[in-house]
C-alpha distance (Angstrom), angle and dihedral (degrees) to the residues before:
residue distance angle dihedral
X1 . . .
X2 3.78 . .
X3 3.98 105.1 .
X4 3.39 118.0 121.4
X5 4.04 118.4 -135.1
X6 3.81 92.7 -113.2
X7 3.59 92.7 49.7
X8 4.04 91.2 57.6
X9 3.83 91.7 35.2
X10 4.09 85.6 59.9
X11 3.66 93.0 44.3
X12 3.15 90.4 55.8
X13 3.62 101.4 47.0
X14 4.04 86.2 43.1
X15 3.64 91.1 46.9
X16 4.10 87.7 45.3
X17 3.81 92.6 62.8
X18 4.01 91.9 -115.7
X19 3.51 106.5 -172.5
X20 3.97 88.8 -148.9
X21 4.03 140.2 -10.0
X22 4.00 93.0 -116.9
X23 3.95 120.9 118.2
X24 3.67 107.0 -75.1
X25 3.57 100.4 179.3
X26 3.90 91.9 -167.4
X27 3.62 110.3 74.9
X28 3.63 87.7 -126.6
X29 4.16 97.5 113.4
X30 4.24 85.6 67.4
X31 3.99 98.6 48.9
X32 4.28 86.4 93.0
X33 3.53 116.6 65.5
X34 4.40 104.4 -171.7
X35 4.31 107.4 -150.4
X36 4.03 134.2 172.8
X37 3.59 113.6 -25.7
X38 3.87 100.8 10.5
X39 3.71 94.8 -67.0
X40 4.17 105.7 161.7
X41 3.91 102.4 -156.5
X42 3.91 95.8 -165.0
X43 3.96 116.0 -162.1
X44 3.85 108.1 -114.6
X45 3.01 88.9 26.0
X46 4.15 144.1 108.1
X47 3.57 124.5 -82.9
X48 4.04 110.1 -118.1
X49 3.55 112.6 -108.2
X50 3.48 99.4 -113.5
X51 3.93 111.4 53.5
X52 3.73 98.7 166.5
X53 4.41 81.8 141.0
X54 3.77 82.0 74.1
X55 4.27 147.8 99.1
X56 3.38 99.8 -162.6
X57 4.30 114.5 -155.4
X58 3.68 95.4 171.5
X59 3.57 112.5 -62.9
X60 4.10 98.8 -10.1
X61 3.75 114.7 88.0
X62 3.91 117.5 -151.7
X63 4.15 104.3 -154.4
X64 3.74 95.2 -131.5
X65 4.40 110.2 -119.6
X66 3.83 116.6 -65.3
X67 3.74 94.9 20.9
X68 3.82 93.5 105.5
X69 3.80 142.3 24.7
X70 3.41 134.3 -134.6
X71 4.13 101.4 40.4
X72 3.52 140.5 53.0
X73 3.37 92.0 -126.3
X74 4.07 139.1 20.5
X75 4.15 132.7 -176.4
X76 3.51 135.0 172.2
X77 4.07 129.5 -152.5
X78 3.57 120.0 -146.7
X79 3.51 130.2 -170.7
X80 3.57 130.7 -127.2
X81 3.94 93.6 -92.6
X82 4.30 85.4 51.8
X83 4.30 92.6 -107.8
X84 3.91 105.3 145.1
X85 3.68 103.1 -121.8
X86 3.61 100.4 176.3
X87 3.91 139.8 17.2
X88 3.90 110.7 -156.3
X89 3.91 121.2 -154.5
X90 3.82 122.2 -166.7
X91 3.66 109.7 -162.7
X92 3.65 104.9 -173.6
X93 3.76 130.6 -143.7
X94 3.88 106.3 -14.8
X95 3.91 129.6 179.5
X96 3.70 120.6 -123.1
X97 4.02 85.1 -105.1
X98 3.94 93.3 59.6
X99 4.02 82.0 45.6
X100 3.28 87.0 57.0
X101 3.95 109.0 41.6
X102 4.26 88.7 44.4
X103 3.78 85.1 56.9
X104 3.32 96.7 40.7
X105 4.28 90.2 46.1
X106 3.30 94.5 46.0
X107 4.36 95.9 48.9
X108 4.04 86.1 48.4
X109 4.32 87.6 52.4
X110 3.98 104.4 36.7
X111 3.90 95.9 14.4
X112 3.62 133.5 -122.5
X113 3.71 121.8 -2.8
X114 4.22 106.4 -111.7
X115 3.92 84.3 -160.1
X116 4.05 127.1 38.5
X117 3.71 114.4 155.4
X118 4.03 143.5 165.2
X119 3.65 122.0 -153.6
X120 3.90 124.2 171.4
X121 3.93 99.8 -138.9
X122 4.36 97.3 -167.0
X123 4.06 96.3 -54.6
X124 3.57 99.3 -23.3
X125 3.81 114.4 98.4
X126 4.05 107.7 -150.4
X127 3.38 123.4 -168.1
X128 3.81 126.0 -175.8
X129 3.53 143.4 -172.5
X130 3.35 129.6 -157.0
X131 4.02 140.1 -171.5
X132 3.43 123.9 177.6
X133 3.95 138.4 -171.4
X134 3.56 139.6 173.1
X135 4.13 95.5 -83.3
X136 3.74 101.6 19.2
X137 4.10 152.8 56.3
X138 3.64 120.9 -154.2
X139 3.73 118.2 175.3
X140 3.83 137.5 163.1
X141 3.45 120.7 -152.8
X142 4.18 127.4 -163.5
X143 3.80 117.2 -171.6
X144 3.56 113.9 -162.8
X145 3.93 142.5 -172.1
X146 3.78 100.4 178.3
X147 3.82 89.1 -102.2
X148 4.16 107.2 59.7
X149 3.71 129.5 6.0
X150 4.04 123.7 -142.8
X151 3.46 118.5 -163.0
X152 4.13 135.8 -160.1
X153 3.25 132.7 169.6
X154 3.92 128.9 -159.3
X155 3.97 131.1 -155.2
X156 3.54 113.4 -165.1
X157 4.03 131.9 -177.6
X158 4.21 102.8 -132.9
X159 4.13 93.7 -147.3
X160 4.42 84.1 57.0
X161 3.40 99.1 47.4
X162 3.36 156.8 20.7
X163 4.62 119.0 -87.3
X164 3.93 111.4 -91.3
X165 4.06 102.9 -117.6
């Protein structure tokens, strides 16, 4: 993988609909994620009634390849009254540089992370990062075992679903 961490920070922001790159400080600039065809899926809000961009395995939908930028992979959860209550992001193989630079991208748009934390869980070195506002969850997570890092991040709506530890 050959993506910098700035370029997949401003996809996403791109992709999210951001109304501007300034410091938000509320993590509301990320809760719209634009895919194929100009779809908006909005967090909180209803799944469009035509989701032919998805996988479905019960209430997780896998965007099928090319639908967004950014990632290698994106899902969705849904609950049972079909609100989006989280957007998933797979990242992929990333160096500690990209670590760096989406961290760094992402404190310079929505501010200083509250939460930023390294545990060693058996071999695997995990370290998360975690912002937090009154409506929403937004947390990067890098799993590491000292030879490649994988990273995720997850963007959850607090009234859908239970807070990211």
């Amino acid at each position: 993988m050959k993506r910098s961490a700035s370029f997949i920070l401003l996809t996403l922001v791109a992709f999210a609909g951001c109304r501007s790159i300034r410091t938000a400080k509320s993590l509301d600039t990320l809760r719209e994620v634009k895919i194929e065809r100009g779809t908006i899926l909005t967090l909180g809000g209803k799944m469009p009634p035509t989701t032919d961009f998805c996988n479905w395995s019960g209430a997780v939908c896998t965007l099928k390849p090319n639908t967004f930028g950014g990632t290698e992979s994106m899902s969705l959860s849904e609950t049972e009254t079909g609100q989006i209550s989280q957007f998933h992001f797979y990242y992929g193989l990333m160096s500690i540089d990209m670590v760096d630079a989406q961290i760094n991208d992402y404190t310079r748009l929505i501010g200083k992370p509250p939460r930023d934390s390294k545990v060693k869980i058996g071999e695997i070195d995990v370290h998360r990062v975690k912002w937090t506002d009154s409506t929403t969850t937004f947390e990067l997570t890098y799993k590491s075992d000292q030879q490649q890092i994988e990273g995720s991040a997850t963007l959850s709506d607090n009234s859908l679903t239970k807070p990211i530890d």
